[in-house]
N, C-alpha and C positions, 0 to 999 in steps of 0.2 A: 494212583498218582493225582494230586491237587495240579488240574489245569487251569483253573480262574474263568473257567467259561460258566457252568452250572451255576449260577445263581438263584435268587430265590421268586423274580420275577422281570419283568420288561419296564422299559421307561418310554417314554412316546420319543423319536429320537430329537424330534425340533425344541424339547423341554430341554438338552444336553445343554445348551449353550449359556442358558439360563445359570445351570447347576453350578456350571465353570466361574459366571463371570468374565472376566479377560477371556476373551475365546473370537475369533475371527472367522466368520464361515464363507468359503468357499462351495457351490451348489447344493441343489435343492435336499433339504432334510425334509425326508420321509420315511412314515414306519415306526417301527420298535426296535428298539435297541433293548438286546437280551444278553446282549454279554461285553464285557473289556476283559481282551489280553494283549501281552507283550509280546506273545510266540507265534507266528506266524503260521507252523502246523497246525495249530490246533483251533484255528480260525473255522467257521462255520456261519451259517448264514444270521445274520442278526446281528452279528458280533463288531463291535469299534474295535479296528487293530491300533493299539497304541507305539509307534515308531521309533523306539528309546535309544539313545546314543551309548553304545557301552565301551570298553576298553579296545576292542579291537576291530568292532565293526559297528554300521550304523546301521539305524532302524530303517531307512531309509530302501537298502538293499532288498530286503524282503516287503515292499509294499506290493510290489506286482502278483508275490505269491499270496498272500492276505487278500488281495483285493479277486484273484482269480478265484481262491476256495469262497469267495462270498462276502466280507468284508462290507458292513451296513456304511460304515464311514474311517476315514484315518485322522488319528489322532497327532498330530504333531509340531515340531517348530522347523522353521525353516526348509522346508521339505520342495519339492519341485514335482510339485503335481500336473506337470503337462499332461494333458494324454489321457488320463488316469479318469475312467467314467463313475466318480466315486465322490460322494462329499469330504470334504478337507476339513479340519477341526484347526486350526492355529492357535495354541496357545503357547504364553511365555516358557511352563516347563510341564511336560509331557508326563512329568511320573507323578506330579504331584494332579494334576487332572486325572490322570488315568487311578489315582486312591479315591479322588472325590465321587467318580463315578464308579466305581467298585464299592464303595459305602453304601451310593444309593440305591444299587440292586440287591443287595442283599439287605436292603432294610437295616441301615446303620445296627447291625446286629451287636458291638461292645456298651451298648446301653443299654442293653438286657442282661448283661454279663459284670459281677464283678470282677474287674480286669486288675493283674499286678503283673507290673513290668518291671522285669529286671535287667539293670543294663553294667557294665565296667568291666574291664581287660577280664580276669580271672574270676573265677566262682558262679557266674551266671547260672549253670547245668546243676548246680548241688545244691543253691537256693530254689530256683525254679522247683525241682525237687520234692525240698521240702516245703514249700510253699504248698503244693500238691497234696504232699500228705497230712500239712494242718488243715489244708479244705476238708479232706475227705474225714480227718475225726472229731470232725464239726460237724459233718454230719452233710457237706454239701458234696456235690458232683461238679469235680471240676475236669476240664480241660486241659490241656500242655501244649507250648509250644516252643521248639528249643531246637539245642545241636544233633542229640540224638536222638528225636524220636517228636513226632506228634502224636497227641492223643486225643481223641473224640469219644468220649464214654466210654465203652471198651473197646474202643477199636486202635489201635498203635498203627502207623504211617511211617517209615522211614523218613526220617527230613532229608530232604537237599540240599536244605540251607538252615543257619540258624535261626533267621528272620524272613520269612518268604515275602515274595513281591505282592504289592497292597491287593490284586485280583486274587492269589492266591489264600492270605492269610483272612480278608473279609467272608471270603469262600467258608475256611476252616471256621473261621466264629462261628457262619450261620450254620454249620452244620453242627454245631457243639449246641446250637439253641433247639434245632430238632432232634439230638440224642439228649435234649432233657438234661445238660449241664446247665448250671447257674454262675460258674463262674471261669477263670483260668488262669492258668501260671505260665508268662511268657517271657522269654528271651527276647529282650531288645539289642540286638547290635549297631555299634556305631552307622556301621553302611546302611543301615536300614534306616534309622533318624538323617541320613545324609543322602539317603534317594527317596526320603516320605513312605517310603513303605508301610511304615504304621501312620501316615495322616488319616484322621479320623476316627482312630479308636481313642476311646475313652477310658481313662486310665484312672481307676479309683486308688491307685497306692505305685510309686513309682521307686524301685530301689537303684542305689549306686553301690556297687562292693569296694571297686578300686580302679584303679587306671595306673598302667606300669608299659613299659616300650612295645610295643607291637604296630602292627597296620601300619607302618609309619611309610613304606612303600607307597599306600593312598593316601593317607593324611600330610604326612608331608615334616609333620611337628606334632612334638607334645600339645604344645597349646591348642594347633587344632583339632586335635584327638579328643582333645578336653571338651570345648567348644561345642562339637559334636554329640559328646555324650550331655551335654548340659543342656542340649536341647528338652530331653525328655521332660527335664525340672522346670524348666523357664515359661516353655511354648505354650501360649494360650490353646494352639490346639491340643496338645496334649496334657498338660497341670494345671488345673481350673482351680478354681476356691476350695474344691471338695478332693482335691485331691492332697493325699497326705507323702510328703516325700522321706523317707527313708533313705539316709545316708551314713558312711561307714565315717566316724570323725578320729579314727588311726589313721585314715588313709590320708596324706598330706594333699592329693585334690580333691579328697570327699569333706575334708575341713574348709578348704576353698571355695568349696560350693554350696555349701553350710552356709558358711557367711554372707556369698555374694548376696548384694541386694539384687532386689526386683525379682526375686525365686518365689514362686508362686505357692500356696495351700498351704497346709501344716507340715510340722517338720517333727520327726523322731530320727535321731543322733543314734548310733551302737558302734559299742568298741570295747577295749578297758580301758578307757581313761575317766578321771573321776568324772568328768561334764558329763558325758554318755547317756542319756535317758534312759536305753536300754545298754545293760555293761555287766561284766561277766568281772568274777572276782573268785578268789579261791582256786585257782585254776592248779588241774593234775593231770598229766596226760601220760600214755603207756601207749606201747602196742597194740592195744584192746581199747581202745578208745579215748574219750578227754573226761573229764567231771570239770566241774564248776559251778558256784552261786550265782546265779544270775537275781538280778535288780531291777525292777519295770516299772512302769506305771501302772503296770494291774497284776502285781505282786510281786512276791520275792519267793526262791525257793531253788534248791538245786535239781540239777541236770544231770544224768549221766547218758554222753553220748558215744554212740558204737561208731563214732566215725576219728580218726585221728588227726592231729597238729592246728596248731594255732589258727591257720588260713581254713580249716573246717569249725573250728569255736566262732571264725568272722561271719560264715556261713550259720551255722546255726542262728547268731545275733540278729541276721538281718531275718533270715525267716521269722524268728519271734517276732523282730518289731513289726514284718508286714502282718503277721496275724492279729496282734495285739490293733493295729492299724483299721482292720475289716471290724475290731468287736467281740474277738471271739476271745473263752473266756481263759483266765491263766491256767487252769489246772489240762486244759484239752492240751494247750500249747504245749507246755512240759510232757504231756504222756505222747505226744504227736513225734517230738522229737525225739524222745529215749526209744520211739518204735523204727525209726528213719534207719534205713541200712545205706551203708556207702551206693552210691554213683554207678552202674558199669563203668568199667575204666578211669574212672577216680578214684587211685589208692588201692586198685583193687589189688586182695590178696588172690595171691596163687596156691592155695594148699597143698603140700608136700611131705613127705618124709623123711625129705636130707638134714632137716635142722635149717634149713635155711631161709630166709624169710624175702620174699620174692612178691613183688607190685608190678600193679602195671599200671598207669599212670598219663592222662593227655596231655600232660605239662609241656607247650611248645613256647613260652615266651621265657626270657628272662627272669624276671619274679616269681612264675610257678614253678619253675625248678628251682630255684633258691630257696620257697617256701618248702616245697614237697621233700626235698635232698636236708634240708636246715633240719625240719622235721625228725627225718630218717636217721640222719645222723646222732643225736644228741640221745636215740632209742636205740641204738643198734650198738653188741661191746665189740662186736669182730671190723671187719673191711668193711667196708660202704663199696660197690660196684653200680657205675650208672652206665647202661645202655641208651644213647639218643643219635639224634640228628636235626636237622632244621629244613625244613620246607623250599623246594624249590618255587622260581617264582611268585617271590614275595621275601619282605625285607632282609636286606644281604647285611645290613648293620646290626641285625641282634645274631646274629653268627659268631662273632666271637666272643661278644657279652655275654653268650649261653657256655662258650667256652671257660669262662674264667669262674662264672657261677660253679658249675660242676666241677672245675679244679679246686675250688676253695674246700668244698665239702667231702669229695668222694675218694677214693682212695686209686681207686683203678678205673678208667674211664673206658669206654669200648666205644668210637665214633661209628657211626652207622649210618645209610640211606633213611630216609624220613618218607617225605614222598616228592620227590625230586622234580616230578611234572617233565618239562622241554628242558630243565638243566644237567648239566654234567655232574653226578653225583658225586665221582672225585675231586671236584671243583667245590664243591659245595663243601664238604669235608677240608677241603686247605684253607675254604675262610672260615672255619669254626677253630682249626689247628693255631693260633697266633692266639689265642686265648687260652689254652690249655698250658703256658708254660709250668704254671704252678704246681702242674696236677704229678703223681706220684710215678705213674706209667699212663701210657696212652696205647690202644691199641686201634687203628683205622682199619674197616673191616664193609666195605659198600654192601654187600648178600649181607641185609637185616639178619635171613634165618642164622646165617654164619655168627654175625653178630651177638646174636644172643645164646646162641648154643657156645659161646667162647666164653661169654660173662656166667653162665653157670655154670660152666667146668671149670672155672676159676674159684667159686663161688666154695667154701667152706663151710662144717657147723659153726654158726653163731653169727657169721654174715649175712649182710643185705644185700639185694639185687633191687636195683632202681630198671624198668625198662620203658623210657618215658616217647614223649610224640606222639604216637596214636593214640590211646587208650582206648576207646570204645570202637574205632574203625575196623571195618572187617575189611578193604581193600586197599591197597599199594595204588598212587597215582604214579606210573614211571612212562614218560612219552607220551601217547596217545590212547593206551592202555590202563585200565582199571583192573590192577590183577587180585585175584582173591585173599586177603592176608589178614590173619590176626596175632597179633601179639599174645592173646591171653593164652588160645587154641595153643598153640606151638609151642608156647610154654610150661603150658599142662601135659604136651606130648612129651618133650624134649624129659622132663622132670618123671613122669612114668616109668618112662623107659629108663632112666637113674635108677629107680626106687626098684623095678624089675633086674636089672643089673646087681644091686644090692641084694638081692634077695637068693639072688645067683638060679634068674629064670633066663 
């Protein structure tokens, strides 16, 4: 596990206040400072505990345990260090000092890296991706860092998050500079550009896919969701002269963002529309994948890709431009992408014997299920069946926007538990239900396994099963519990034992 302690060396600690700037010290700084975290257990001696204010508790609470496991100094605002035989750090905002000094321990490690960062509602994990895989048949060694998985040379990490906290992720660069990577492909989430998490990395190619209803729980609005994600393009610490931005100009905020003035570095546009720098033309797609002629600045030539529907033709687009972005040459990009296989849990197929053609699928906001089921539909001659639910704690207004999506496209809809957390999972399901009017049948079913064991006994030759939400999750959030679950496992059992039945074993 990435704790943000191990860094790459110490800083003298009276140089910290320097680093900061704005910074207010409360007693005597001495020593080495060898590490900044947020986490309190994992505090050790040398270490600035950084005090961060989060949704439901303050950093504030856990000073005594920091300060008791060893705690060099505390980092914070507004704090009330009576008592406390500890140096105090005062600054304006806590997380954004707590990046600055995690940059300087690990030796600003994204300036030894070419860095691409990709940020917007959907597609993040499938560019990232293949971003990845045009590093690698270029011939470089790159890094990952994303929803599902980090990578360090050969080493895979489970993420915990998509964008890890700035001690964490500075962490991961510098160890991606001692396994001998040159560069990475990174998930920027909005939360992350909105708690600084990536302040300080440097960003050689910055991408946008799209922005569509989500987060709205934190953000509050669209605009500021936008805002947000616009940081990556705008921010002198992040989009410098040398940096080139990559934006999606289908997407009606990625054309918004195009245009705005004051966006920093070069700009490469992808989409089909004819302005597009990079644009795709000719397009065919099937159940076996998409073709297309794509049109670049550093050639033309077709595509054919193993991945399916438009929202993966916008994916492949952007990866081309970031590559075409780094230098690298036309014919790698094309052989890079026709090698690319789907995502875990993006799209993934289920292999079966019923005749039935069965995904699984992470689609939780409105637009990827519109995208993914839009898709499925227009490809599928029998029923379209979609298996989902929506997230507890966290936005209760695209609840039934996801409902009216899937009524528009699917045929038979099966409402199910998603990962509910402290909510009422039948609560959850009656504000998804006022969106469903349109839909054909509706069946409310909370037990996921139920759920999905109902949409494939339903399921006939020539139909599709949609089983969306998790896609690559291996475990159910329900309560206080993280139970073990996967959609894909369950569904490859459930579908066995079919085929075995069939078989009359």
């Amino acid at each position: 596990m990435i704790t943000g302690i191990k860094q790459s060396g110490g800083i003298r600690l009276d140089a910290v206040p320097e680093l900061l700037g704005d910074c207010r010290v409360t007693g005597n700084l001495k020593g080495e400072c060898v590490g900044v975290t947020y986490d309190s257990r994992t505090v050790n001696q040398g270490v600035i505990f950084a005090a961060l204010e989060g949704l439901q508790t303050t950093g504030e609470s856990f000073v005594k345990e920091a300060v008791k496991r060893g705690a060099v100094a505390v980092l914070g605002h507004g704090l009330s260090m009576k008592g406390r035989q500890v140096p105090y750090l005062e600054v304006p905002d806590p997380r954004r000092s707590m990046a600055q000094i995690a940059c300087a321990l690990n030796g600003n490690p994204s300036r030894h890296l070419k860095v691409v960062g990709i940020t917007g509602t959907n597609g993040k994990t499938t560019v990232s991706f293949l971003v990845r895989d045009i590093l690698r048949a270029a011939g470089c060694r790159p890094g990952l860092v994303g929803t599902l998985r980090y990578e360090i040379g050969d080493r895979k990490i489970p993420a915990r998050r998509t964008t890890p906290e700035a001690p964490d992720l500075q962490q991961l660069l510098y160890e991606m500079l001692r396994a001998q990577c040159d560069s990475v492909s990174m998930e920027v989430s909005s939360h992350a550009l909105d708690q600084y998490r990536v302040d300080g990395v440097d960003f050689d190619v910055a991408v946008f896919t799209n922005l569509s209803h989500d987060h709205l729980d934190y953000h509050r609005s669209m605009d500021a969701y936008f805002e947000k994600k616009a940081l990556l393009f705008q921010t002198s610490a992040y989009a410098g002269p040398h940096t080139t931005r990559v934006i999606n100009l289908d997407d009606p905020w990625g054309r918004k963002l195009a245009l705005r003035g004051g966006s920093r570095g070069n700009l490469i546009t992808y989409g089909k529309c004819p302005e597009a720098r990079v644009r795709a033309e000719s397009i065919e797609m099937d159940l076996h994948g998409t073709q297309f002629m794509a049109h670049t600045p550093w050639g033309t030539g077709k595509i054919n890709l193993n991945l399916l529907g438009l929202f993966n033709l916008q994916n492949a687009l952007a990866a081309l431009a970031a590559g075409g972005a780094l230098g690298i040459e036309f014919p790698v990009l094309v052989h890079a992408l026709q090698q690319a296989e789907a995502v875990p849990g993006r799209l993934e197929t289920i292999p079966n014997a019923q005749r039935i053609d069965v995904f699984v699928d992470y689609a939780h906001t409105e637009d990827a299920l519109d995208k993914v089921l839009g898709t499925l539909r227009e490809m599928t001659d029998g029923n379209l069946i979609c298996v989902f639910g929506c997230g507890g704690d966290r936005d209760h207004m695209k609840r039934p926007r996801m409902g009216e999506v899937a009524a528009r496209h699917a045929d038979f809809l099966v409402l199910t538990s998603d990962n509910p957390r402290s909510e009422d999972p039948d609560a959850i399901l009656r504000e998804i239900m006022p969106g469903c009017r349109a839909a054909r049948e509706v069946r409310s079913i909370v037990d996921r396994k139920e759920a999905i064991a109902e949409a494939l006994g339903l399921a006939r030759p020539g139909d599709t099963v949609l089983i969306a939400g998790k896609g690559h999750e291996t475990v159910q959030e329900i309560g206080e519990e993280r139970v073990p679950f996967d959609d894909r496992e369950f569904a490859r059992e459930l579908l066995d034992e079919m085929d075995r039945k069939q078989r009359g074993f």
